[in-house]
C-alpha positions as MATLAB code, in Angstrom:
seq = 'XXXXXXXXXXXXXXXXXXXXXXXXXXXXXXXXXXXXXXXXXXXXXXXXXXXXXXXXXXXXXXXXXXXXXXXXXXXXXXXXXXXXXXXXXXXXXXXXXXXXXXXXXXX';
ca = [
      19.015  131.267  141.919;
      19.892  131.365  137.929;
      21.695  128.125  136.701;
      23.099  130.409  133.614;
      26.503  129.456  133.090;
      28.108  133.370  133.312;
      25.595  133.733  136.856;
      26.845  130.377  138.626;
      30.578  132.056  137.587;
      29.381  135.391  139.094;
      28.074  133.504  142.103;
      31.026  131.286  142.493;
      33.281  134.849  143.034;
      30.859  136.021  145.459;
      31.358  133.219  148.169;
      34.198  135.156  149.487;
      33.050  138.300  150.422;
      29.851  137.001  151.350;
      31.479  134.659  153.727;
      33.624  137.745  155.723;
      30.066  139.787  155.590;
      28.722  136.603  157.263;
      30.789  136.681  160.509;
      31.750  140.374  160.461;
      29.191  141.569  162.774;
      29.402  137.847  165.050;
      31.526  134.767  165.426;
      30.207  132.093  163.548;
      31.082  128.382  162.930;
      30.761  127.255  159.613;
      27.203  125.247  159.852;
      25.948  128.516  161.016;
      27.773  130.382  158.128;
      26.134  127.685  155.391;
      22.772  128.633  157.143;
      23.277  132.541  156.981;
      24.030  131.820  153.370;
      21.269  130.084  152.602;
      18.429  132.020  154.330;
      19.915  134.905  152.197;
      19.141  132.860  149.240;
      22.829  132.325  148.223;
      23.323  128.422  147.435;
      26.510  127.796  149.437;
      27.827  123.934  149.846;
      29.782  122.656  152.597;
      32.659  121.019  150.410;
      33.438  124.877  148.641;
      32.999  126.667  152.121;
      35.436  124.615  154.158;
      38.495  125.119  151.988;
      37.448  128.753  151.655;
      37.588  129.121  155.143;
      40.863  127.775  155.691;
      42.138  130.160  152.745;
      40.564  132.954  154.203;
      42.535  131.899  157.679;
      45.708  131.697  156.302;
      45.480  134.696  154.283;
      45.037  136.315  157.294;
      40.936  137.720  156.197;
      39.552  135.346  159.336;
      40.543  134.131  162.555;
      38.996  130.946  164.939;
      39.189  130.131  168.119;
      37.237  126.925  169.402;
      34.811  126.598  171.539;
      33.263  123.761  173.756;
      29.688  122.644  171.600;
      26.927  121.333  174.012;
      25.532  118.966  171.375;
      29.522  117.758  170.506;
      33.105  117.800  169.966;
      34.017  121.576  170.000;
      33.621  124.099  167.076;
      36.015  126.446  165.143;
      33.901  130.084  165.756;
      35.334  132.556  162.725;
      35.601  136.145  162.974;
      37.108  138.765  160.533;
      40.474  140.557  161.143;
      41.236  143.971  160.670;
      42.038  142.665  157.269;
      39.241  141.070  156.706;
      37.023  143.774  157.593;
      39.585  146.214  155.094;
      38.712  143.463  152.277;
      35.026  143.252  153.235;
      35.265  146.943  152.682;
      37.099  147.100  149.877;
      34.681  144.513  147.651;
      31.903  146.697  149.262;
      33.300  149.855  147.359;
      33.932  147.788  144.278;
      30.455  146.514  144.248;
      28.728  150.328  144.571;
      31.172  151.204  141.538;
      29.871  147.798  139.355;
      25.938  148.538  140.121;
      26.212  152.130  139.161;
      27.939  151.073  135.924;
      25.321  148.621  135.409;
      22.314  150.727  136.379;
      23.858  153.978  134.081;
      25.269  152.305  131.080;
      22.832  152.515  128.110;
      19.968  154.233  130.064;
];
């Protein structure tokens, strides 16, 4: 990905909704979210995801419930709420209306 200055600050908004897209079709714990991320291509780190997640939870976006891990101690699995999935939604809209402005404008 660009390392322009005004595309990392693009990027940096995106981690949010890409985050609820990434467990809004399957419970996911957060390793498995930073890998989803990053097969997409988006260059997600561990130490901005966790506190996002825990925002997300207590603004009531995402929900966990843990789960027994055969390889370890047990893991936090996220899934969206209905809120969530009306925020996912929402930035979906938003997004539609921002690349037809972009693909329209001076053409």
């Amino acid at each position: 990905m660009q390392t322009d200055p005004k595309l990392v600050a693009l990027r940096r908004g995106l981690l949010e909704p890409l985050v609820l897209a990434a467990v809004e079709s399957q419970q996911r714990y957060a390793a498995e979210i930073l890998a989803a991320l990053r097969e997409a291509g988006f260059p997600a780190q561990e130490g901005a995801l966790y506190p996002l997640l825990s925002k997300l939870r207590r603004d009531g976006l995402v929900h966990h419930e843990w789960r027994e891990s055969p390889s370890g101690p047990p893991r936090k699995y996220f899934s969206l709420t209905d809120a969530g999935r009306g925020q996912l939604a929402a930035f979906r809209g938003y997004w539609d209306e921002l690349t037809h402005v972009i693909e329209t404008i001076g053409r």
